[in-house]
MARGU-76804 format. One record per residue: residue number from 1; residue in one letter; x, y, z of N, C-alpha, C in turn. Coordinates in steps of 0.2 Angstrom, whole numbers. Layout:
N
<atom num="NUM" residu="A" n_xx="X" n_yy="Y" n_zz="Z" ca_xx="X" ca_yy="Y" ca_zz="Z" c_xx="X" c_yy="Y" c_zz="Z"/>
...
//
This chain:
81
<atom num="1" residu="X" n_xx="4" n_yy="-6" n_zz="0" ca_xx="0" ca_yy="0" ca_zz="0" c_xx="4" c_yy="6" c_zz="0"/>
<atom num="2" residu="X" n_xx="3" n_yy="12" n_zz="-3" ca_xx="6" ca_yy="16" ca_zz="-5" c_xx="5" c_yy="21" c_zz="-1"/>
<atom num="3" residu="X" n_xx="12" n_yy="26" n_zz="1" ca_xx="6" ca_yy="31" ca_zz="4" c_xx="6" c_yy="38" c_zz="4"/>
<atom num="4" residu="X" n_xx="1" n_yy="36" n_zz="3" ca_xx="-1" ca_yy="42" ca_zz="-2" c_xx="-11" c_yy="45" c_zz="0"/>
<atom num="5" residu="X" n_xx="-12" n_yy="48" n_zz="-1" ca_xx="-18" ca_yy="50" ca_zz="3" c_xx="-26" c_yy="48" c_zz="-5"/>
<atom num="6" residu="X" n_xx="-29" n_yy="47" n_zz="-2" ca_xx="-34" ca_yy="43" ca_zz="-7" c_xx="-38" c_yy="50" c_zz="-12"/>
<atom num="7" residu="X" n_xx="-37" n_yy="54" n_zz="-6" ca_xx="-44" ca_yy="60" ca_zz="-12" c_xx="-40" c_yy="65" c_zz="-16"/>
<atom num="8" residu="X" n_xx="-35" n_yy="68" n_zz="-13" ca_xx="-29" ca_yy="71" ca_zz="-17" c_xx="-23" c_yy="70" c_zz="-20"/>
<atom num="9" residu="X" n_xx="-21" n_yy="63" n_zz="-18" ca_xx="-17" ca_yy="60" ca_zz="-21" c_xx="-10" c_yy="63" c_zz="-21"/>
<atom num="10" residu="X" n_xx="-10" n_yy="65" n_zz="-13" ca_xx="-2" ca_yy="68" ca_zz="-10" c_xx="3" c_yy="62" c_zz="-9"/>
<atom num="11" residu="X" n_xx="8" n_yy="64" n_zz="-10" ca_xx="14" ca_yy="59" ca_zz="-10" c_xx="20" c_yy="60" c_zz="-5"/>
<atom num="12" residu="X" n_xx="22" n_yy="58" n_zz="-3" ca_xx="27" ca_yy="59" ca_zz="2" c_xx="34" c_yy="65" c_zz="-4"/>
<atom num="13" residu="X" n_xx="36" n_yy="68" n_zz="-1" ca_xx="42" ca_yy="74" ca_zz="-2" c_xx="48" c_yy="70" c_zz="-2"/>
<atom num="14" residu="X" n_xx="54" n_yy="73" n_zz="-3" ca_xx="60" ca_yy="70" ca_zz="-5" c_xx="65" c_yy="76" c_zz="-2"/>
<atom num="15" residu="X" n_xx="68" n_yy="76" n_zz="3" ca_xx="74" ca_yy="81" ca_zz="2" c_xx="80" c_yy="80" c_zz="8"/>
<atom num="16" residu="X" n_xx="83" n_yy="87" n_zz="11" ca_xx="89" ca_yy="84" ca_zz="14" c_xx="88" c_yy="87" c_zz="22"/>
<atom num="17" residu="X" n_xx="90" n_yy="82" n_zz="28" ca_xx="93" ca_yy="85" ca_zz="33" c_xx="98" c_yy="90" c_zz="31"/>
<atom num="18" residu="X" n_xx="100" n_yy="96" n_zz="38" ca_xx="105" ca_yy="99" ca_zz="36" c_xx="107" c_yy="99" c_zz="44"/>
<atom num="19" residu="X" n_xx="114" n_yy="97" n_zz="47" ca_xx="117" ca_yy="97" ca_zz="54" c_xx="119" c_yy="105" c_zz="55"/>
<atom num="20" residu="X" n_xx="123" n_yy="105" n_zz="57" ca_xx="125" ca_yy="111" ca_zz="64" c_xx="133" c_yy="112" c_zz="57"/>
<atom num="21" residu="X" n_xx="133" n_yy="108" n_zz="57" ca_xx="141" ca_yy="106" ca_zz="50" c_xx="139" c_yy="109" c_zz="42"/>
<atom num="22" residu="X" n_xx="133" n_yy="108" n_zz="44" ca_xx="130" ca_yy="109" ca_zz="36" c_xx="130" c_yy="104" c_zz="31"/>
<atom num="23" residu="X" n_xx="132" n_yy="99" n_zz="34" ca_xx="131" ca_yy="89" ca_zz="30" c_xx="126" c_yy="88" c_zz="28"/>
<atom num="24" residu="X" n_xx="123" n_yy="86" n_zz="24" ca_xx="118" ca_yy="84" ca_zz="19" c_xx="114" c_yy="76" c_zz="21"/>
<atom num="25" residu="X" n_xx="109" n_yy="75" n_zz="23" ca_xx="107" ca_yy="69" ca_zz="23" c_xx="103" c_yy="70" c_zz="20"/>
<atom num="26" residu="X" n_xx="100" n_yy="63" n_zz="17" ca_xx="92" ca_yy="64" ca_zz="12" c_xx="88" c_yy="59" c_zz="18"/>
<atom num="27" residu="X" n_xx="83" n_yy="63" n_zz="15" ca_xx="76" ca_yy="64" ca_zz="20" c_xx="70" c_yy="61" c_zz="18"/>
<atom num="28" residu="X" n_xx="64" n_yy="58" n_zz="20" ca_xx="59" ca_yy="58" ca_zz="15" c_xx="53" c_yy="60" c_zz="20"/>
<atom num="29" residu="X" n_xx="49" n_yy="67" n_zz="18" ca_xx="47" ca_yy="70" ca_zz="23" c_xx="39" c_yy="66" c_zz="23"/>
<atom num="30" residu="X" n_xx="38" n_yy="62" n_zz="24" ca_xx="28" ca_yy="58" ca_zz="25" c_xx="26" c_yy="61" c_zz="27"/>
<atom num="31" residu="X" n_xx="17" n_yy="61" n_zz="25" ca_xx="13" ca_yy="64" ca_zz="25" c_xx="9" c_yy="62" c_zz="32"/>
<atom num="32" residu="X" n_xx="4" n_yy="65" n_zz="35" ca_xx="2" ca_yy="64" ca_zz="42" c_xx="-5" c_yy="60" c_zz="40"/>
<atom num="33" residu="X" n_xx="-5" n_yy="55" n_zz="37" ca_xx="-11" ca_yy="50" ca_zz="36" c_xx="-14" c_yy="47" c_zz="42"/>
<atom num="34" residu="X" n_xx="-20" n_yy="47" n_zz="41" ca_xx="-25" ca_yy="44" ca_zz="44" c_xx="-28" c_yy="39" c_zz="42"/>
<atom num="35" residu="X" n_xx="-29" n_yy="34" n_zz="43" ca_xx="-37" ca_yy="31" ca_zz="40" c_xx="-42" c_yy="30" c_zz="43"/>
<atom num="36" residu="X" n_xx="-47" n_yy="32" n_zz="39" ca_xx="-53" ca_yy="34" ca_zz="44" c_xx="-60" c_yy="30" c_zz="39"/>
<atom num="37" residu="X" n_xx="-65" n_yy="27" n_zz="43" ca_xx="-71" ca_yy="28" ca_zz="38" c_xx="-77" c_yy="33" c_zz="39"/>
<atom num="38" residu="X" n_xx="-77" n_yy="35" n_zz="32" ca_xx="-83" ca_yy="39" ca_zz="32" c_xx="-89" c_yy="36" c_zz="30"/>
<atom num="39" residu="X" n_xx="-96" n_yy="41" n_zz="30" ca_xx="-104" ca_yy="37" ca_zz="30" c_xx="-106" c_yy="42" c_zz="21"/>
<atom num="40" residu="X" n_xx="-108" n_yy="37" n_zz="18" ca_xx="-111" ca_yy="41" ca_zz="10" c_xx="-118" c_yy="40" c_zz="12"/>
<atom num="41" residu="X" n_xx="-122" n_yy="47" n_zz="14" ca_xx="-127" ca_yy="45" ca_zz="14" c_xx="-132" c_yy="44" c_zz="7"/>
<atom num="42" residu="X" n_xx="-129" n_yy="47" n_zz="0" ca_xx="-131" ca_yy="46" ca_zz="-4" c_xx="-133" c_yy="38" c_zz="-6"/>
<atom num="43" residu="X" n_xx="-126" n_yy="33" n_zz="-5" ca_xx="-126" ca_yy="26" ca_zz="-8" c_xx="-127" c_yy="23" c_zz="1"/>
<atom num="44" residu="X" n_xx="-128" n_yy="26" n_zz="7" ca_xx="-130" ca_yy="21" ca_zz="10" c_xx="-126" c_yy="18" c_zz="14"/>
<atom num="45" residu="X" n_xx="-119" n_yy="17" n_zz="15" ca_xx="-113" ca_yy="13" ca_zz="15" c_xx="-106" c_yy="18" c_zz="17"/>
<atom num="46" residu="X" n_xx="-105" n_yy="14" n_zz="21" ca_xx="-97" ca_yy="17" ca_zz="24" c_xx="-93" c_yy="15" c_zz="19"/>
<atom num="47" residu="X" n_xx="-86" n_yy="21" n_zz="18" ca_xx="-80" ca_yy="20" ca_zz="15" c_xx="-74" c_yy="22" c_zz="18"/>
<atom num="48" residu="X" n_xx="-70" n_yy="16" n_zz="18" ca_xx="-65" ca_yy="18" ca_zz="21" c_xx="-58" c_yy="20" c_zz="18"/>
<atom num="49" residu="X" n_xx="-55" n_yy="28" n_zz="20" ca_xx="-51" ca_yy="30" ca_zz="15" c_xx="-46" c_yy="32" c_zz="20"/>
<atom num="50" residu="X" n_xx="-38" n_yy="32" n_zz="15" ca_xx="-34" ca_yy="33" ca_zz="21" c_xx="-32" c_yy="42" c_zz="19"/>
<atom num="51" residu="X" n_xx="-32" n_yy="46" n_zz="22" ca_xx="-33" ca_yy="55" ca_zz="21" c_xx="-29" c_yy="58" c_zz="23"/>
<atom num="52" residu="X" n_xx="-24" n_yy="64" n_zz="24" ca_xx="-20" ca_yy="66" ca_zz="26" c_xx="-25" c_yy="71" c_zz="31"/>
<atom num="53" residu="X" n_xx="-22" n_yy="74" n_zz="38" ca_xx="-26" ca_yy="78" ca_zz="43" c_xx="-29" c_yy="82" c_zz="39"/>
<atom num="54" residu="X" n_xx="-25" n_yy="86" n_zz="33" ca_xx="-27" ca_yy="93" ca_zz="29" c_xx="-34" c_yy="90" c_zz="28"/>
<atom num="55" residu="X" n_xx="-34" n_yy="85" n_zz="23" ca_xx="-40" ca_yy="83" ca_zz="20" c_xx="-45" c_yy="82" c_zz="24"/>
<atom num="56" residu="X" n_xx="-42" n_yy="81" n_zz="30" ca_xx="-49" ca_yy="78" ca_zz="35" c_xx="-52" c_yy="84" c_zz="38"/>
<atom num="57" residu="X" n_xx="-48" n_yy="91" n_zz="38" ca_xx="-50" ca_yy="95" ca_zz="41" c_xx="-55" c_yy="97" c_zz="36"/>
<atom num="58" residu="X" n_xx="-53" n_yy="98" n_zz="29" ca_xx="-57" ca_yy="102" ca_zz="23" c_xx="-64" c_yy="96" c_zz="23"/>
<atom num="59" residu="X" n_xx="-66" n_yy="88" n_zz="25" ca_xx="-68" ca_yy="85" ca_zz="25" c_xx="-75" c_yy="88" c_zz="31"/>
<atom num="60" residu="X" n_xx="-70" n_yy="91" n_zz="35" ca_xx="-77" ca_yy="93" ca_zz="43" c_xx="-79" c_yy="98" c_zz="38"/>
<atom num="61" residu="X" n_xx="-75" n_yy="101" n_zz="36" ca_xx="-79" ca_yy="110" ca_zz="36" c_xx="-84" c_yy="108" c_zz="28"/>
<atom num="62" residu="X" n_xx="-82" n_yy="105" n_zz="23" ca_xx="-87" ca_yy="107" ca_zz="16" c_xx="-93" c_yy="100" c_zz="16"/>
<atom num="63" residu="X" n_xx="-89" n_yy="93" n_zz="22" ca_xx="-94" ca_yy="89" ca_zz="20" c_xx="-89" c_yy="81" c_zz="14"/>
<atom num="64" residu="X" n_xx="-92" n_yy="76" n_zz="17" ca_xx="-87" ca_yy="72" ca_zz="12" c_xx="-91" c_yy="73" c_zz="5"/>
<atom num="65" residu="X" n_xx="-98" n_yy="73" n_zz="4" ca_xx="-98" ca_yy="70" ca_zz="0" c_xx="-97" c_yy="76" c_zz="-9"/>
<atom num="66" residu="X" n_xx="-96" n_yy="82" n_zz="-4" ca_xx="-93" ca_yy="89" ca_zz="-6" c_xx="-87" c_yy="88" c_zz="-10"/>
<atom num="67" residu="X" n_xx="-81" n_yy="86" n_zz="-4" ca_xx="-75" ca_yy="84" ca_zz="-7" c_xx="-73" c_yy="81" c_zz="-12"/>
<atom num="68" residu="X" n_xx="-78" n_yy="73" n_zz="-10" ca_xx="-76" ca_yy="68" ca_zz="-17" c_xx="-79" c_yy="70" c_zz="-25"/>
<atom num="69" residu="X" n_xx="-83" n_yy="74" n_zz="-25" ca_xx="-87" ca_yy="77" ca_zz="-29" c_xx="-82" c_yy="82" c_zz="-35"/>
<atom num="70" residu="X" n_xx="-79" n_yy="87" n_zz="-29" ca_xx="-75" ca_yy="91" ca_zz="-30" c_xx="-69" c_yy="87" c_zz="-35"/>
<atom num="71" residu="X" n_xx="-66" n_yy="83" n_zz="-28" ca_xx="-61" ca_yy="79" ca_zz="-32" c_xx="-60" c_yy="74" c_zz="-40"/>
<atom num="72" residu="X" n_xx="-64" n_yy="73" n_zz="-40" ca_xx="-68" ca_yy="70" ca_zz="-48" c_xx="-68" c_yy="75" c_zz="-51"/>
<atom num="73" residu="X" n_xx="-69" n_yy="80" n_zz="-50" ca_xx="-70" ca_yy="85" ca_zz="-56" c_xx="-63" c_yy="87" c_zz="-58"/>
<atom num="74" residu="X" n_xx="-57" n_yy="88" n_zz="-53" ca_xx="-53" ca_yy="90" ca_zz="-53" c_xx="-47" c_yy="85" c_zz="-55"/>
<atom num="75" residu="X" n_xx="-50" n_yy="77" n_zz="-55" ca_xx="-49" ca_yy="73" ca_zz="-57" c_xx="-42" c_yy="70" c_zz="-55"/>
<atom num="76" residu="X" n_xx="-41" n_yy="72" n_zz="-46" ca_xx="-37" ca_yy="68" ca_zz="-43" c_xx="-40" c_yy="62" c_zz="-39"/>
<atom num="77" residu="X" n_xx="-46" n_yy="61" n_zz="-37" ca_xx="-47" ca_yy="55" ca_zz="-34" c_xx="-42" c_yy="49" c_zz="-35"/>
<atom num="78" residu="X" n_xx="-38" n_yy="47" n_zz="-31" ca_xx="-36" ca_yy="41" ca_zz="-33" c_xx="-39" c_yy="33" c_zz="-32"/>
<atom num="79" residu="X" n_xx="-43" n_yy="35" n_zz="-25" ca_xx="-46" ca_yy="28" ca_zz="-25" c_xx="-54" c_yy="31" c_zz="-27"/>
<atom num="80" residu="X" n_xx="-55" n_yy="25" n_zz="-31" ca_xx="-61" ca_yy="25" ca_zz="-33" c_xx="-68" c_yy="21" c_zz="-28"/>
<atom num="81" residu="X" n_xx="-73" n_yy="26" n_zz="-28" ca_xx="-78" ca_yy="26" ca_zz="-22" c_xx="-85" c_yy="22" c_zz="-25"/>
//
């Protein structure tokens, strides 16, 4: 499983530590996933999707079934509902 967040399709970042020396280590910065299930009241049925915080917060404030909508149109949904 990959990870990466289901309705935006955020991927984990690539870059470097840097010390007190200024030595260089590579870093890989992951995202702050959750997996959570949510209720479609349109289809009736829980879906379980794995979300970063950001998305769960945009998720309280507009509504899921607002976001998934959105995201279809925008046409990053990665998992399909």
């Amino acid at each position: 499983m990959a990870r990466r967040d289901d309705i935006t399709g955020k991927r984990p970042l690539n870059g470097y530590r840097s010390s007190k020396s200024n030595n260089k280590t590579k870093h890989r910065f992951h995202l702050n996933l959750q997996k959570k299930r949510f209720y479609l009241p349109e289809e009736d049925r829980y879906v379980t999707l794995k979300v970063t915080a950001k998305t769960l917060r945009t998720i309280n404030k507009k509504g899921i079934t607002a976001v998934l909508k959105e995201a279809k149109k925008k046409g990053t949904l990665v998992k399909e509902i």
